[in-house]
C-alpha positions in Angstrom: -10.3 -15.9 -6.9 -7.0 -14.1 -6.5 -6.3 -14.6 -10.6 -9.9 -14.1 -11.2 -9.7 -10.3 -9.6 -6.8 -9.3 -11.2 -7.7 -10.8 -14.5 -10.7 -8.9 -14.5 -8.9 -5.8 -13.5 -6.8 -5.8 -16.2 -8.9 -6.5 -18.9 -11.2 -3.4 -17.6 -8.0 -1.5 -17.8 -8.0 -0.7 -14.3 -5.2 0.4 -12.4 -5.9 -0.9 -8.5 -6.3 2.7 -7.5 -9.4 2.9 -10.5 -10.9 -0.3 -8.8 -10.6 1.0 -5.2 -12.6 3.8 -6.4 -14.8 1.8 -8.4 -15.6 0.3 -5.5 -15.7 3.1 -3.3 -18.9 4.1 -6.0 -20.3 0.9 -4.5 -20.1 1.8 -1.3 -17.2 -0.7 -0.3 -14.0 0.6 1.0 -11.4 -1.2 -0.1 -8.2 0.6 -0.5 -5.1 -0.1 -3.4 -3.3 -1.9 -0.5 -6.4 -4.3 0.1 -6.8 -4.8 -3.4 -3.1 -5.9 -3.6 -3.8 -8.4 -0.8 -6.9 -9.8 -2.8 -4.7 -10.4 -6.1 -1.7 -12.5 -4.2 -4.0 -15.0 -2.8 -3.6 -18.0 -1.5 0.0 -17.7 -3.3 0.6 -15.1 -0.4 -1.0 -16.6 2.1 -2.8 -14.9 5.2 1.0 -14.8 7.2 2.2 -13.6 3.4 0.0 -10.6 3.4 -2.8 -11.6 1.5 -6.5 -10.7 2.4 -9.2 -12.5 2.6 -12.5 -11.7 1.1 -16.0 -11.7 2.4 -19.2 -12.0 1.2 -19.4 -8.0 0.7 -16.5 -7.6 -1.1 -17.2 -10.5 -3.4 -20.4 -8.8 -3.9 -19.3 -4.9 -4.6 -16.2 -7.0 -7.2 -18.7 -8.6 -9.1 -20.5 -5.5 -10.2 -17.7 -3.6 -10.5 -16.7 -5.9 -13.3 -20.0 -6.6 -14.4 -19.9 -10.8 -13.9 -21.7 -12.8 -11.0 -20.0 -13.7 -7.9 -19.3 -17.0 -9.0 -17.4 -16.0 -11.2 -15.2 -14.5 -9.6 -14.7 -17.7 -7.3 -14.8 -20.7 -10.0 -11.2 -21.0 -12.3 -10.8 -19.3 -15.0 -11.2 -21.9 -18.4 -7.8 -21.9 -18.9 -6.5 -22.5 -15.4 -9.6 -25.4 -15.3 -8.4 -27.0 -18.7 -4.7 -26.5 -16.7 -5.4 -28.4 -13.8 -7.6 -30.8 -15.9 -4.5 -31.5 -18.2 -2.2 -32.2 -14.8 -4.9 -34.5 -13.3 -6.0 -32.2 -10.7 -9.5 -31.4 -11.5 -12.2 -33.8 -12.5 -10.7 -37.0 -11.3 -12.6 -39.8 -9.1 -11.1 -42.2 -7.1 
């Protein structure tokens, strides 16, 4: 989700202060500093300072950007066809 939100942020051309009052026009609060949590992810982890998101936030993200929550959650097609290529994704045992 982490690459998802900030991939979406740039190609909207938002700075994280524009999406935290993007989202503020939702009525969700979530400040540059939360939105800086969101985009390091699991990479940061919840000791690294990453935040997790709930169901609200997903929410008030998706229409910011215009794109259903699950898209937001599901890879991007080209980290899937990634971790498809490595043998990560799409393999049964």
């Amino acid at each position: 989700m982490a690459a998802n939100v900030r991939r979406l942020r740039v190609e909207h051309g938002l700075s994280l202060r524009a999406l935290s009052e993007a989202l503020e026009r939702q009525g969700r609060h979530l400040g540059e500093d939360a939105l800086g949590k969101i985009e390091k992810g699991a990479k940061g982890g919840i000791e690294g300072g990453a935040r997790r998101v709930d169901a609200d936030d997903l929410a008030a993200l998706a229409a910011v950007f215009g794109v259903a929550p699950s898209d937001l959650l599901l890879p991007s097609e080209g980290s899937r066809q990634e971790a498809v290529a490595r043998g990560a994704v799409g393999q049964r045992g």
